[in-house]
C-alpha positions as CSV (number, residue, x, y, z in Angstrom):
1,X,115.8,323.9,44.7
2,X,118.9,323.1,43.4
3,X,119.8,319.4,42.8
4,X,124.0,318.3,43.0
5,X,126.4,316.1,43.5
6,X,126.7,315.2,46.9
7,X,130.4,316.0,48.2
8,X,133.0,314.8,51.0
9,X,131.5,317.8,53.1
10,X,127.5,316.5,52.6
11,X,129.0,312.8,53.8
12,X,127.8,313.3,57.7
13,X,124.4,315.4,56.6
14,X,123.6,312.3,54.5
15,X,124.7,309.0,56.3
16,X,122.6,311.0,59.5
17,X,119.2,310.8,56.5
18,X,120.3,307.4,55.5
19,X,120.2,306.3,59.3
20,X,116.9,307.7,60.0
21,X,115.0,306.5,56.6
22,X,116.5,303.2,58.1
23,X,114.8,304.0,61.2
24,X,111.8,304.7,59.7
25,X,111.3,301.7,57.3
26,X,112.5,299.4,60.7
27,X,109.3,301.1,62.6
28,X,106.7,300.7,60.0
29,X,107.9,296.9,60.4
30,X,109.6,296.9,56.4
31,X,112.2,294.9,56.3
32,X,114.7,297.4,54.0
33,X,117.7,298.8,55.2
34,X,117.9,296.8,58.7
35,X,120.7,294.8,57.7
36,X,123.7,297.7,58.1
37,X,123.2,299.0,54.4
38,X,123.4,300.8,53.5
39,X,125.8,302.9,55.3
40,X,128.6,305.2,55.6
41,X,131.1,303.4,53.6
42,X,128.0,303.2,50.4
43,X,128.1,306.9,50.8
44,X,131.2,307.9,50.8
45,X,131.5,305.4,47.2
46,X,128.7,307.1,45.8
47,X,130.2,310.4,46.8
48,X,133.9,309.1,45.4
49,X,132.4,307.7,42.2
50,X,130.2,310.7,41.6
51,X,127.0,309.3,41.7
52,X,125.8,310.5,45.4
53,X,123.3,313.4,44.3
54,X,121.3,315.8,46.9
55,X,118.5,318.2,46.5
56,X,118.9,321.4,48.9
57,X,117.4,324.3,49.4
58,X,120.1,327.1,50.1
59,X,122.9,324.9,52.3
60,X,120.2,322.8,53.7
61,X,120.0,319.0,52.3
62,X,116.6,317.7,51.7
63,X,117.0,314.7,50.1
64,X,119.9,312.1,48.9
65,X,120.2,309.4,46.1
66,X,122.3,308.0,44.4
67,X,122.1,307.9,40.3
68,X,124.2,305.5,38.5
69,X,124.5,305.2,35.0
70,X,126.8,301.9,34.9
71,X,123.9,299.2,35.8
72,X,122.7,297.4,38.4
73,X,124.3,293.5,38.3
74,X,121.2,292.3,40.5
75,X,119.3,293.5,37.1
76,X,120.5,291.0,34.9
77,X,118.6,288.2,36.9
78,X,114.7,290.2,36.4
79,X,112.5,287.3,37.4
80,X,108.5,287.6,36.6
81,X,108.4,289.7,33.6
82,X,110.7,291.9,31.7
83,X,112.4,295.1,31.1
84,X,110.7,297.7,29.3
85,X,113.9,298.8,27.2
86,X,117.5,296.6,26.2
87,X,120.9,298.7,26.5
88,X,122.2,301.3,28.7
89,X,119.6,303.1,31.0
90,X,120.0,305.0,34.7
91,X,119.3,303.5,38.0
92,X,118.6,305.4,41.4
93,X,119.3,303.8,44.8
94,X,119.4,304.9,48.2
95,X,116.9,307.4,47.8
96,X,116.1,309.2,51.4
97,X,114.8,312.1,52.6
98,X,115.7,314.4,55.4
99,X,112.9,313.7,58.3
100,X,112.0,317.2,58.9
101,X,110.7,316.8,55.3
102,X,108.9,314.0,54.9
103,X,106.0,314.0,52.8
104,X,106.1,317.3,51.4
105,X,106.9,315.6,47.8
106,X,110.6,316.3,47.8
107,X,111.2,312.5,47.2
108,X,109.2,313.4,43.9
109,X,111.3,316.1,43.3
110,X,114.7,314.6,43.7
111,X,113.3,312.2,41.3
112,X,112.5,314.9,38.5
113,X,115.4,316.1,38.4
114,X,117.1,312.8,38.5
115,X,115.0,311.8,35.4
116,X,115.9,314.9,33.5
117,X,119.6,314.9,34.4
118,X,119.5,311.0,32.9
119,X,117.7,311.6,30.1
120,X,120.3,313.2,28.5
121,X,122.3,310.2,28.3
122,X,120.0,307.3,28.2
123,X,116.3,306.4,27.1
124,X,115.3,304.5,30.1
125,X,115.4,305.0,34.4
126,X,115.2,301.6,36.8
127,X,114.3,301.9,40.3
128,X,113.6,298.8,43.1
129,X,112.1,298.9,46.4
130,X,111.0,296.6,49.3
131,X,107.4,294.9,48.4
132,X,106.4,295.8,51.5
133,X,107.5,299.7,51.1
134,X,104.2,301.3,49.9
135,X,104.7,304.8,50.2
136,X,107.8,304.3,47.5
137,X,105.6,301.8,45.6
138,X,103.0,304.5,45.3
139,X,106.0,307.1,44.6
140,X,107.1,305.1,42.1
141,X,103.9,304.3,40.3
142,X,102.9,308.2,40.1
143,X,106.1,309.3,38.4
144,X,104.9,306.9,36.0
145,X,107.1,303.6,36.2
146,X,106.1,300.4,35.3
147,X,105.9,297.2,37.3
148,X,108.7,294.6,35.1
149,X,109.2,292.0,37.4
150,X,111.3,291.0,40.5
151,X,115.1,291.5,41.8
152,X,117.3,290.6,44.6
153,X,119.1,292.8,46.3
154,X,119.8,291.4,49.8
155,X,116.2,290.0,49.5
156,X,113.1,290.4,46.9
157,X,112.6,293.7,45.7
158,X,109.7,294.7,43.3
159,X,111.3,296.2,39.8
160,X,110.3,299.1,38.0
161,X,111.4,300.8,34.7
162,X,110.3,304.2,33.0
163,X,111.1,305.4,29.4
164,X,112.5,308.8,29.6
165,X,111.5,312.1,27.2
């Protein structure tokens, strides 16, 4: 596996993931993604800004995230609890994977080697999903995050925060 940044030649493999993970979330009735975003124009910025990431195998995408490293504004306003760490820490969004391989753990993956690339820079990884998105709850909860309250990002989303090795 080898885990990049994503580049202006990945834009069309990825917004085509991005579109069916929307797809999917809109048939298992969750509310996440159905509103237009994100979309093209979101990849292409995470692809200009650097942050777009991909895990392949060979030439063939797998999965796609984004990993930013200069916060999440929405963050600021936690309701319900609290951040496990104060100061700079990592955030993924967008996470998707390819639907010819979903459920064979690549989203966990894509999110080891997200961890480990961060860790070298910060102490701490956020992540937010959907309440009603219970396969990336359970994802989430594996790898080892903790529950630290709520966020809004174009409606309620359930935040989560791991301290990195």
């Amino acid at each position: 596996m080898i885990f990049r940044r994503a580049t202006k030649e990945d834009i069309e493999i990825i917004v085509g993931l991005v579109e069916s993970a929307s797809k999917r979330l809109g048939a298992a009735g969750i509310d996440q993604w159905q509103r237009g975003y994100p979309n093209r124009a979101s990849v292409e910025r995470d692809v200009e800004n650097g942050v777009g990431m991909v895990l392949c195998e060979g030439a063939t995408i797998i999965a796609y995230g984004a990993v930013i490293f200069t916060g999440e504004p929405a963050y600021d306003d936690l309701t319900g609890g609290e951040w496990l760490t104060s100061g700079e820490y990592a955030v993924v969004h967008r996470l998707c994977v390819s639907e010819i391989f979903v459920g064979m753990g690549f989203s966990k993956q894509f999110m080891h080697a997200a961890e480990a690339m961060a860790s070298e820079r910060v102490r701490s990884m956020r992540i937010d999903t959907h309440p009603e998105n219970k396969i990336m709850q359970g994802l989430i909860q594996r790898l080892g995050y903790t529950y630290c309250g709520d966020v809004v990002i174009e409606s309620r989303r359930l935040a989560y925060e791991k301290i990195l090795e």
